[in-house]
N, C-alpha and C positions, 0 to 999 in steps of 0.2 A: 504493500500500500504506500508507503513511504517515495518508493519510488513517481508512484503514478501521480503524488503530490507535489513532487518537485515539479516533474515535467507541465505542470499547470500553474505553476508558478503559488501555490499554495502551502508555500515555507512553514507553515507552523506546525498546521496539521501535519506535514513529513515529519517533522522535530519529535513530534507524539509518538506517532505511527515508528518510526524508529527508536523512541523511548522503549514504547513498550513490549516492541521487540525483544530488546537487549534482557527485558525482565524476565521472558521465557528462557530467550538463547543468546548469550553473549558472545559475540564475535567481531574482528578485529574488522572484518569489513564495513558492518552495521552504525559500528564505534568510530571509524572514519568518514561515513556518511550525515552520522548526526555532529560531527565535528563542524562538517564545509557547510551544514544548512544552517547551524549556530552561527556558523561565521559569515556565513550570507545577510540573515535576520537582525546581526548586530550593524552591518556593515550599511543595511536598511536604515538602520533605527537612525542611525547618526548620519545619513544623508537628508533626511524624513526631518532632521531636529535643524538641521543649519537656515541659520537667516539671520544676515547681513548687519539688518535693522538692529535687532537684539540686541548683535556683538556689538552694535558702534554705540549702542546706550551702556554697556556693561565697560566699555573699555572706557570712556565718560568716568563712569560712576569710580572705576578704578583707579585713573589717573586723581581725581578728584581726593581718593583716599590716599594714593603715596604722598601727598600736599601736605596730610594731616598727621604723616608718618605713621598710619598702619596698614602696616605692611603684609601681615596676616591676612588681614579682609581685604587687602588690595590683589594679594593673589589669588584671591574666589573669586575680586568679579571678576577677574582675569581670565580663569579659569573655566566660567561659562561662555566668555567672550570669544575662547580658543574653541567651546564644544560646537558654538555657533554661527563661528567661520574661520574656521581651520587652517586657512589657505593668507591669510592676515600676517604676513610677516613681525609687525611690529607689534602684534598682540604677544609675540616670545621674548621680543627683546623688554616690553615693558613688565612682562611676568621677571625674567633676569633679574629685573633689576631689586624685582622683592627678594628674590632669592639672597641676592647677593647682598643687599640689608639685613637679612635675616643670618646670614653668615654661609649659607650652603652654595660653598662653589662649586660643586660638581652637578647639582641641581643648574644653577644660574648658566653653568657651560654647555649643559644640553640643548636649553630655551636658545640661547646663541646659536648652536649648530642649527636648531633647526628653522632659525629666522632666515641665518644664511644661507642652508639646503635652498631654500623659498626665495630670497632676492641674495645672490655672491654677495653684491656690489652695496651693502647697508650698512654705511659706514659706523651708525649707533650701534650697531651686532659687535663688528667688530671690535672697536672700543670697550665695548661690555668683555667681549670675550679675553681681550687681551689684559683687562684687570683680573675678570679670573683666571688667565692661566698663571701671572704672578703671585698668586694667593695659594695656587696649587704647586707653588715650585715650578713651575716651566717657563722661565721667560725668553728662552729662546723663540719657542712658539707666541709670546705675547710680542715680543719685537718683530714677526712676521705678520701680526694681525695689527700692530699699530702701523707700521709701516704700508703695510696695503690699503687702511682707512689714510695716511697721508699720500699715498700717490693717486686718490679720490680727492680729497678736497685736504690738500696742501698745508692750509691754514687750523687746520681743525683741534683746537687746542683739545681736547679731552686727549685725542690720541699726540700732539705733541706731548703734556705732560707725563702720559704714560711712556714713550720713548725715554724722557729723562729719566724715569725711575728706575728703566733698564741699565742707562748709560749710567750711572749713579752706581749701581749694582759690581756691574765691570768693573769700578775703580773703590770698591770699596776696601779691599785688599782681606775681606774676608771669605774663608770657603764653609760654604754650605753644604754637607754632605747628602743630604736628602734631595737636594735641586741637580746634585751631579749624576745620582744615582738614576734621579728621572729622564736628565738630559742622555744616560750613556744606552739609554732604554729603547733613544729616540733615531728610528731607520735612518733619519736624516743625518741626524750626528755621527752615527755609525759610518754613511758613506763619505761624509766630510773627512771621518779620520782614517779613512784608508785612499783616501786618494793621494796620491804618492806626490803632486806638487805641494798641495798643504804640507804635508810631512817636511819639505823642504823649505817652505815658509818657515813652519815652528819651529826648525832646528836653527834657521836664519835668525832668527829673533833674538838669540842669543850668541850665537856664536858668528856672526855675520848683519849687521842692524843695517848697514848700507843696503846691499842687498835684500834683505824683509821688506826695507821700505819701497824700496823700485817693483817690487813684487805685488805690494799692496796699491801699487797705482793701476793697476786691473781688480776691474770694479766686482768682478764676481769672486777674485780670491777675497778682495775685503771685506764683500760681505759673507763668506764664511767662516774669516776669522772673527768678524765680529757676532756670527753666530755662536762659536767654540765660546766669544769671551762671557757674551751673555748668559751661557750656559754655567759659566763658573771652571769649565774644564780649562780655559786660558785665563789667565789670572793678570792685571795691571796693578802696578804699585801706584 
């Protein structure tokens, strides 16, 4: 029966019909059928729930409450704002930003990814996201997401300041072992330090500085070295 209720587009009764199936005879096939009708019937519900109107009165009422600093209630309306239009880029970056008041950076770095999955080029995502991944020990990755919000709009002091906090970092002449440990985690840095001209950069730095520096007037070894430093794995006094 279940079957003959899909094919008519009558998802629920199949969800039944295969329930109570599984009560007499449970099988693996039965149990993967009422999984995709579940996951049809949800996939319904929350098309069925989206409208536009809603979210732009919820996201309102939410900005309204980050105003008054809470941040709690600001991520609900948020929240509904996101159930009822999903596709709202800045509805993630304004939830981040509770997040990231509320202290949860790994929460606040998702809402980012997924603002930016939705618009690359949203230079308030980025920004957000480059504060959290400094708060998660990555700033290597935070000096690529500030950097990429300044080659969008140049001027754009959230993410200048956060490039200084990087640069700041690099010359503090302290190491961080938790932020090395992340950086040494990172494909990128991985392939930074096998590539055999870096190698010859770093050894240059010290034992050759004429040379480093003629080396760093190509602009992609500098910016790997300045990824290494940001990382903490290269160190400035």
């Amino acid at each position: 029966m279940g079957n003959a209720f899909v094919k008519v587009g009558r998802l629920e009764e199949a969800a039944k019909a295969y329930s109570d199936s599984l009560v007499e005879n449970r099988t693996q096939e039965v149990e993967k059928k009422l999984k995709d009708v579940e996951k049809q019937l949800k996939e319904l519900s929350a098309k069925a729930y989206i409208n536009p109107e809603i979210s732009a009165q919820q996201k309102e009422r939410g900005n309204a409450l980050v105003k008054e600093g809470k941040y709690v209630e600001a991520k609900a309306a948020y929240d509904e704002a996101i159930r009822r239009n999903p596709r709202d880029h800045t509805l993630y970056s304004n939830r981040a930003l509770c997040f990231m008041k509320l202290m949860e950076w790994p929460s606040a770095k998702a809402d980012c990814d997924k603002a930016l999955e939705i618009e690359p080029n949203f230079v308030r995502a980025l920004e957000r996201r480059g504060n959290c991944y400094l708060m998660l020990k990555e700033p290597t990755k935070a000096l690529s997401d500030f950097n990429h919000g300044l080659s969008l709009e140049p001027t754009n002091q959230a993410c200048l300041v956060g490039k200084d906090r990087v640069n700041q970092n690099m010359f503090s002449g302290q190491r961080d072992e938790q932020q090395i440990q992340n950086a040494m985690k990172d494909p990128e840095i991985q392939q930074i330090l096998q590539d055999p001209v870096i190698s010859n950069v770093l050894q240059n730095l010290s034992t050759d500085p004429k040379a480093a520096a003629d080396a760093l007037k190509d602009p992609l070894i500098n910016e790997r070295i300045q990824k290494l430093a940001a990382a903490g794995i290269l160190q400035f006094a």
